[in-house]
N, C-alpha and C positions, 0 to 999 in steps of 0.2 A: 546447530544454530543456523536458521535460515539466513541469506545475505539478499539484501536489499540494493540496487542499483535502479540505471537509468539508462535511458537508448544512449549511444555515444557523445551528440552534441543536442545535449536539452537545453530545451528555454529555463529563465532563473524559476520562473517558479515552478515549474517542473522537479529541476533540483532540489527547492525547498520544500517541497511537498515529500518528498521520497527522505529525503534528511530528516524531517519532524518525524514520519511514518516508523523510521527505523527508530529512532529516539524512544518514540514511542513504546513498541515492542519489545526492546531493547535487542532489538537485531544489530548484524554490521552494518553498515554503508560502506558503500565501497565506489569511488569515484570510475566511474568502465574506461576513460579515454577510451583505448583503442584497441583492449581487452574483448576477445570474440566470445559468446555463450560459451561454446566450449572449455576456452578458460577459466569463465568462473563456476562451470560447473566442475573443474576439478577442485574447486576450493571448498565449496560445498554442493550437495547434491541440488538444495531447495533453493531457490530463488525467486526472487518478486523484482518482477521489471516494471518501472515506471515509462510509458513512452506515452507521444502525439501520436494521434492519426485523425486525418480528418476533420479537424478541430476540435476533436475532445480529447483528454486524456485519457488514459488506461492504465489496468493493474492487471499483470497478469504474472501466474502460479507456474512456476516450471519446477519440476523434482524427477532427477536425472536424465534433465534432456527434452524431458515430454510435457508440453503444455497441459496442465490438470486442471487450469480455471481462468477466466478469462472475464475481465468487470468493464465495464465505459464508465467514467465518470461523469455524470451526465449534469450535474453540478459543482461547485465548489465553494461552501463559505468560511470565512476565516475572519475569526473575534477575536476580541482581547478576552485573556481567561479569568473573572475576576474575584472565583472559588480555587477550594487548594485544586494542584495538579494530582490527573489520575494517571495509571500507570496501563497500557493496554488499548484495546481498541473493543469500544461498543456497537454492536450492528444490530438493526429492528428485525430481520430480514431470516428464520430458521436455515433457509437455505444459501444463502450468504455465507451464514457461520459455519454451519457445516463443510464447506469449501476452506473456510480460512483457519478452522481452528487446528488443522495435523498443523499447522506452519508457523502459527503465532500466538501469543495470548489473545484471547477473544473472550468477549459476555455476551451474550445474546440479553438484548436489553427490553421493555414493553415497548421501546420506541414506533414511530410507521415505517412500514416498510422497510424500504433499501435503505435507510437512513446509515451515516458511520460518521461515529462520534470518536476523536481521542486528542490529546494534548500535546503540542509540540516544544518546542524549546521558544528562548522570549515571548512566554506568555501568550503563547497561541492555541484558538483551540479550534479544530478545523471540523467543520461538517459536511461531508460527500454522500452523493447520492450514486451509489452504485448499481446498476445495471446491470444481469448476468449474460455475457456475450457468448451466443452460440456461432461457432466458426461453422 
């Protein structure tokens, strides 16, 4: 079961972005304090870090230790949901999915592009535009 967290001291909706995402998935969350990668990589191998840089947000893929994918959020929308909730996370993007599907539920959907659709808790349904970040 992959765990879901965030850089040390995230902004709130940092937080709440990474909380819905795991919700979502039905991964863990796991609040980091002061918890070093190493740490939580003994809890489990996979992890998805939510952090800032730069002014954007990011989502990046670690599985034992080693960065495997790396995204910028390069937008973020968030509606009220007012269809049933879905369970998972939708990406337009083949190559997107391919990245995210060893680690989570995923559809690859007819959506455009980089688009990522999925549902969070009170009624939110967030739409990110994710970007593939080559280091």
């Amino acid at each position: 079961m992959t765990i879901v967290t965030t850089s040390r001291k995230p902004v709130p909706e940092l937080r709440s972005l990474a909380r819905d995402f795991a919700f979502a998935t039905g991964c863990r969350y796991i609040l980091r304090g002061k918890m070093g990668l190493p740490d939580l990589h003994s809890l489990d191998p996979a992890l998805i870090l939510f952090f800032k840089r730069e002014g954007y947000f990011y989502l990046r893929l670690d599985d034992h230790g080693r960065n495997t994918a790396e995204f910028v959020i390069s937008s973020m929308t968030i509606t009220k949901r007012e269809e049933a909730m879905t369970r998972g996370i939708e990406v337009g993007d083949p190559s997107i999915y391919e990245r995210l599907a060893p680690y989570i539920p995923v559809k690859l959907s007819e959506g455009n592009g980089g688009s990522c659709v999925f549902d969070g808790t009170r009624s939110r349904r967030y739409l990110l535009r994710l970007i593939i970040h080559e280091a």
